[in-house]
N, C-alpha and C positions, 0 to 999 in steps of 0.2 A: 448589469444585473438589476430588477425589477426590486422595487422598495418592498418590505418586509418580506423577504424572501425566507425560506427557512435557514435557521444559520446551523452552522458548521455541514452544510452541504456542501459544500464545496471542497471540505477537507473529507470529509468521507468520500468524497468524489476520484480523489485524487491518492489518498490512500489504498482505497481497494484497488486501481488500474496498478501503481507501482505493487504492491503487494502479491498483486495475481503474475504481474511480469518477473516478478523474483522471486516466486514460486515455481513458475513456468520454467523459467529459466535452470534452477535447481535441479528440477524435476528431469529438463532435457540431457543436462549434464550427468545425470544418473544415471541416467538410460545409455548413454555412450561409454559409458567406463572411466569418463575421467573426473576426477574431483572437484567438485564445483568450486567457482571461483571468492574472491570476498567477498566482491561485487555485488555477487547474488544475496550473498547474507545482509549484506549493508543496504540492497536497494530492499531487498525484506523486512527489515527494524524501520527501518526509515517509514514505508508503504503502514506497517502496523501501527506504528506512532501516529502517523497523519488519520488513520482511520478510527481511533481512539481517541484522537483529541477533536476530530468534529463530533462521534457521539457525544463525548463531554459537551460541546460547547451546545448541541441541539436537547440536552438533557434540562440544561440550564435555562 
């Protein structure tokens, strides 16, 4: 990665992809009838957390 690069890019990078996939993911399992799994909710908190903590850190 390039020196002064903007920070917490990379957690927002990486929050919004898990976030959107356990969204997605939610979202398919809804559509089928069956009850979405924990997974989904865990890789969703998880995805939210990471994309929350690089606005914080690029805030700073």
């Amino acid at each position: 990665m390039a020196k002064g690069g903007r920070k917490g890019a990379l957690e927002q990078f990486a929050g919004c992809v898990l976030l959107s996939l356990g969204l997605l993911n939610i979202l398919l399992a809804l559509k089928s009838g069956s009850p979405p799994d924990i997974f989904s909710y865990a890789l969703s908190a998880i995805g939210a957390t990471s994309l929350l903590t690089g606005l914080w850190r690029a805030r700073n």
